[in-house]
C-alpha positions in Angstrom: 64.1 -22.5 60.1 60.9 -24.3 60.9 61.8 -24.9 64.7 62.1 -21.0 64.5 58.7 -20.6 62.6 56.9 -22.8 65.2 58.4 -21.3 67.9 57.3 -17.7 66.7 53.8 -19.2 66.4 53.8 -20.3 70.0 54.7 -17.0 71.4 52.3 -15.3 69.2 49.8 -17.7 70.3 51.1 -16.7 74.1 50.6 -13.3 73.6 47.1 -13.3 71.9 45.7 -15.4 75.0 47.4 -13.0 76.9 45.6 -10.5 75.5 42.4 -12.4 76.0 42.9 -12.8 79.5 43.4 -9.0 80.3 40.5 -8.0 78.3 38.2 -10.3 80.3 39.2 -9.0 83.2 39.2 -5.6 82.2 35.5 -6.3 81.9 34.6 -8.3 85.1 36.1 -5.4 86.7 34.6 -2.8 85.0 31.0 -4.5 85.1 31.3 -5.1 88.8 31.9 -1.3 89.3 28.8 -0.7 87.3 26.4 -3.1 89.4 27.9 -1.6 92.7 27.7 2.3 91.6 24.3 1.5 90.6 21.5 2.7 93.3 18.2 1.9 94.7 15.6 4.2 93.9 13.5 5.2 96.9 9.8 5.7 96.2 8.1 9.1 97.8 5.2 8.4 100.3 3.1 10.4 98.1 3.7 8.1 95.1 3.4 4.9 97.4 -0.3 6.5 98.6 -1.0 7.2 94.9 -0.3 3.5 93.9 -2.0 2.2 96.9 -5.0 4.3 96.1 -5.2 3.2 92.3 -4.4 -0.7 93.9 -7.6 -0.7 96.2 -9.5 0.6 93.5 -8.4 -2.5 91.1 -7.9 -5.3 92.9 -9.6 -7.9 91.0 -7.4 -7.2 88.4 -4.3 -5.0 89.9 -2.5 -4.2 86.1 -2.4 -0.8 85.0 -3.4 -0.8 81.5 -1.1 2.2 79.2 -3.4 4.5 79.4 -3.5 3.8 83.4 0.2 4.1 83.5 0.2 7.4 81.9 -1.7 8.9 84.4 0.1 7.3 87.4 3.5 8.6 86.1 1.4 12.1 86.2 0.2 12.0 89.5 3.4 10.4 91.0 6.5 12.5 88.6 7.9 8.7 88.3 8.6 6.9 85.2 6.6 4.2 83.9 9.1 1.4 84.5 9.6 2.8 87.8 5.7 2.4 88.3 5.4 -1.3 86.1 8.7 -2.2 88.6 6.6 -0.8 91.7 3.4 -2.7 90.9 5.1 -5.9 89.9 7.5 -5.8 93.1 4.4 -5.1 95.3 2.5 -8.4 93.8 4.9 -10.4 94.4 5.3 -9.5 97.9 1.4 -9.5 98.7 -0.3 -11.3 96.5 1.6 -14.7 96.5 0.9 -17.5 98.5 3.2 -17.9 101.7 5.5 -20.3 102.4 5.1 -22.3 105.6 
């Protein structure tokens, strides 16, 4: 009787990593699909000029405050994280030191 208990417990113990297993991979698979389906957004020219403009005109210190933001996501029908993403993206690429 209790080599039949203990053998129960092992295949119960199979099946629950078993279980474990598929539902892991059920969810690399499924997250993968998300990043892949996911797309880049592509920026107008007229926005690009608007956010250049507002750039030149605040170099020395190129972060749009809220109330900046708000207008920007006015002027260019973009969203604000699109714009915070924009400016942040674009400081990187021009504002730090290069690499020799």
């Amino acid at each position: 009787i209790i080599k039949m208990e203990s053998e129960s417990k092992a295949r119960s113990n199979y099946h629950v990593e078993e279980r474990k297993q598929e539902h892991f991979k059920e969810r690399s698979i499924s997250s993968n699909m998300k990043d892949s389906t996911r797309r880049r957004t592509k920026i107008g020219k007229r926005s690009v000029n608007v956010l250049k403009n507002w750039l030149r005109k605040n170099e020395e210190y190129p972060y749009p405050s809220t109330q900046d933001l708000e207008e920007l996501t006015v002027k260019t029908r973009l969203t604000g994280k699109q714009i915070r993403v924009w400016f942040t993206n674009y400081r990187n690429r021009k504002f730090s030191p290069k690499e020799a």
